[in-house]
N, C-alpha and C positions, 0 to 999 in steps of 0.2 A: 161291531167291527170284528172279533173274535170268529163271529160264523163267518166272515165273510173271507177272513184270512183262511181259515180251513180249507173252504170252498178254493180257493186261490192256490193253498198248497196239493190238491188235486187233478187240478187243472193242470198246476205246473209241472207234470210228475214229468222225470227224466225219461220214462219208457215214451214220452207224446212230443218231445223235444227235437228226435232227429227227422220223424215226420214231416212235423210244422218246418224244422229249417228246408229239408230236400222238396216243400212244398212250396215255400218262399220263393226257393231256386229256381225253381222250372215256373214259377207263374213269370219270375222281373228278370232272368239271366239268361237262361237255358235257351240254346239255339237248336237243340236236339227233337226229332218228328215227335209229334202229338203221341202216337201208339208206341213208340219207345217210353216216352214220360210218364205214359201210365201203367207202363207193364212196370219199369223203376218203381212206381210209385207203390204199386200194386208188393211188391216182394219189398220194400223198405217199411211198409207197415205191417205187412207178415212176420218179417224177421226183427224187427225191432219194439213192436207193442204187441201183437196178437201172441205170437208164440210165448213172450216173454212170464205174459200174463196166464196162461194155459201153464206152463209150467212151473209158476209160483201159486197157481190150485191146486196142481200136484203135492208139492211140496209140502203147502198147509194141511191138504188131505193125508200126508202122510206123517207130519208132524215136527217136518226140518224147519218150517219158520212158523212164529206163533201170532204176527202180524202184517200187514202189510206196510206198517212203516219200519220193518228190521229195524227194531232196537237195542236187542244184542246183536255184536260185534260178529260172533260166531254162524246166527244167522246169513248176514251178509256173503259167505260165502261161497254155499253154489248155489243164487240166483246171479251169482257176478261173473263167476265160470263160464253157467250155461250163456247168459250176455253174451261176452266174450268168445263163445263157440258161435254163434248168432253171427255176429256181427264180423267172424271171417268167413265165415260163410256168405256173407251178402258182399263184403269187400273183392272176393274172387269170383262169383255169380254174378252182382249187379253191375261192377265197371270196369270188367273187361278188353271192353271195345273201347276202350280210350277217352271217350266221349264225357262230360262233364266231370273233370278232373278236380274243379272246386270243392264237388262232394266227394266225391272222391277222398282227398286229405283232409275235408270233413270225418269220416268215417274213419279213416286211421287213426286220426287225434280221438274219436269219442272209443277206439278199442283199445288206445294207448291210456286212458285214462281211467277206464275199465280194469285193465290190469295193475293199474298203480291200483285204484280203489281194493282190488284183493289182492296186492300185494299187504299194502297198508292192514287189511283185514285180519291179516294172517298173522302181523306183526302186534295185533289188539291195538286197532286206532282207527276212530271211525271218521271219514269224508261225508260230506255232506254229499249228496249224490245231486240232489236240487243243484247248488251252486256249482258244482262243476257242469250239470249241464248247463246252464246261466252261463257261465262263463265261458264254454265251447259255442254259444249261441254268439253272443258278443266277439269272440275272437271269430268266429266264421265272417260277421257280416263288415269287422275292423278288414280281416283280409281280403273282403272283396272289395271295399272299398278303396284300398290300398293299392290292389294290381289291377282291378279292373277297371278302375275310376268311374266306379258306377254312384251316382250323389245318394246316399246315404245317409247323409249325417241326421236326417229326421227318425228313421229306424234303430239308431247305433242309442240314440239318446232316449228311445221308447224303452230297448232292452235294456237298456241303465233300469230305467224305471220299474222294468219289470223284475229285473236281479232284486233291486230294493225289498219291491213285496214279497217277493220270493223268501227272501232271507229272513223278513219280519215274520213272515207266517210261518216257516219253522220254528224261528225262535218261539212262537206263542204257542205252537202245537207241541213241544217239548217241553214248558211251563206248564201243560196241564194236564 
């Protein structure tokens, strides 16, 4: 069970979270052209996993973090910066043209949370970065559920399930 949660805690990493949701989006909601959705799609995994990960090679290559699961506090905080620069950057680039405004305050909530996390960082108090993405998952699919009455409730109750293992497999990866 232990390997398995591990395995589960990598999977679930917050840098592969706003992918999987903005990819969710454009398969069950998005009314927006085919080559619009994958140029989006194309620059939301740019700016949200590929860069993110390249730049915490840097870092380790220079000796600002000593893992990938930031364990110190002080760590934490410019991989969450540079986030945070990422994700205005895609915020002002990627939805511009008005067009799928769902993600849209998807993306503002995950840069708002962002900066609480180094806010938080800076004050020595660490978030769990997992559960906050779990829970920006969960609230995204509660508010589309809510204004766009799209039937959901089978999805809203998988994420339940998945926040669960989420939080169980960190807890077990911090036990040891």
């Amino acid at each position: 069970m232990k390997v398995f949660l591990r395995f589960w805690s990598y999977l679930a990493n917050p840098l592969f979270v706003p992918a999987l949701v903005a990819l969710w989006y454009f398969l069950n909601v998005s009314f927006t052209d085919g080559l619009i959705i994958e140029l989006k799609m194309y620059l939301i995994l740019v700016l949200t996993a590929v860069l993110p990960m390249l730049i915490f090679a840097i870092l380790k290559l220079l000796g600002v973090v000593k893992s990938i699961h930031l364990l110190d506090i002080k760590e934490r905080r410019t991989p969450l910066a540079a986030y945070a620069i990422l994700l205005l950057i895609l915020i002002r680039g990627g939805f511009n043209d008005l067009t799928d405004l769902p993600l849209y305050y998807f993306f503002v909530g995950v840069l708002i949370a962002t900066i609480v996390a180094f806010i938080m960082s800076i004050v020595h108090y660490k978030l769990s970065l997992h559960m906050m993405a779990m829970g920006g998952m969960i609230g995204f699919a509660l508010m589309l559920h809510a204004s766009l009455k799209i039937p959901s409730g089978f999805y809203i109750a998988i994420l339940f399930i998945v926040a669960g293992l989420t939080a169980t497999s960190r807890l077990s990866n911090e036990g040891s």
